[in-house]
N, C-alpha and C positions, 0 to 999 in steps of 0.2 A: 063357153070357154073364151076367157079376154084374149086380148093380143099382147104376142111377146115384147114387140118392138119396141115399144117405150121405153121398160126394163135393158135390152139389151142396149140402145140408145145411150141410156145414163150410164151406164157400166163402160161402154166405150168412151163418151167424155171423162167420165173421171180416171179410166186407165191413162188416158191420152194427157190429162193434167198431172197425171201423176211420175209419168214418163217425163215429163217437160221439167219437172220441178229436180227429178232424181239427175238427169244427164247437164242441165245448167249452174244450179247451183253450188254455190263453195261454202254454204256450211250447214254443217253434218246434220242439225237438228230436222233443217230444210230438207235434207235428203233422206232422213229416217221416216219424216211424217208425207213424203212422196210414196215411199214406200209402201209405207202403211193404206196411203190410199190408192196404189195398185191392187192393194191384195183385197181389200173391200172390195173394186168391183170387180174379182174376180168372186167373192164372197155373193155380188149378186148375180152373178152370171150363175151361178151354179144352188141360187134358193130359187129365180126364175123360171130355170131349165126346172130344178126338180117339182114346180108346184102345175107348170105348163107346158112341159113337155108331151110326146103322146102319151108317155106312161108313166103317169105321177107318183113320184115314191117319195120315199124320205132321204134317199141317197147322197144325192145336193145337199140335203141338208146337213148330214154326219161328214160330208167332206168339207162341207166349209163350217163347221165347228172344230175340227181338223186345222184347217185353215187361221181360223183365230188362236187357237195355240201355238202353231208355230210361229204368227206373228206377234204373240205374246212377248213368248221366247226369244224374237231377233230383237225384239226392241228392249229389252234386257241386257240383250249382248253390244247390242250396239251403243245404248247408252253409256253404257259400262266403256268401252272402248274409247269415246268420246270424253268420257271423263277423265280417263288415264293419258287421255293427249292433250287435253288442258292443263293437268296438271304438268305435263312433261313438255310440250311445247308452249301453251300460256295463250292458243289458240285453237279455234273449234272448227277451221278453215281446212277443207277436205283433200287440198293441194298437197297439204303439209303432213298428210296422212303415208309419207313413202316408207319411214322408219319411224319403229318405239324406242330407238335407242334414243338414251341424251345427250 
């Protein structure tokens, strides 16, 4: 049996980059694809666990294909969002994100 560490190692850099990217920046695109790479390593935290854990299943697995559809989904919606405040405000700048009114 390998070791876990390395896996869980990378999965915490990239949470931690993607934390950085999601709470600094001001715009939206910036902050969607933070997101998206939060939810990877939590995608490899959970093929890791379920391939090396003490008892290997497939469970990790169906929960982070679980996992990729919901973030399928948010980044659909988010986009979608972002588009409608470009059009309404003329900017993709996440400050500006307080109302949709115009």
């Amino acid at each position: 049996m390998t070791d876990i560490t390395p896996y869980l190692t990378l999965a915490a850099i990239l949470f931690c980059i993607g934390l950085y990217g999601a709470l600094t920046k001001k715009n939206g695109v910036i902050v969607l694809l933070s997101i998206e790479l939060m939810l990877n390593a939590v995608n490899l935290n959970l093929i890791a666990f379920s391939k090396m854990g003490n008892h290997p299943s497939l469970t990790g697995q169906i929960f982070s294909l679980f996992n990729i559809t919901i973030a399928a989904a948010e980044a659909a919606v988010g986009v979608a969002i972002l588009i409608t405040l470009y059009r309404n405000k003329g900017t993709s700048d996440v400050n500006e994100m307080n109302s949709m009114k115009r």
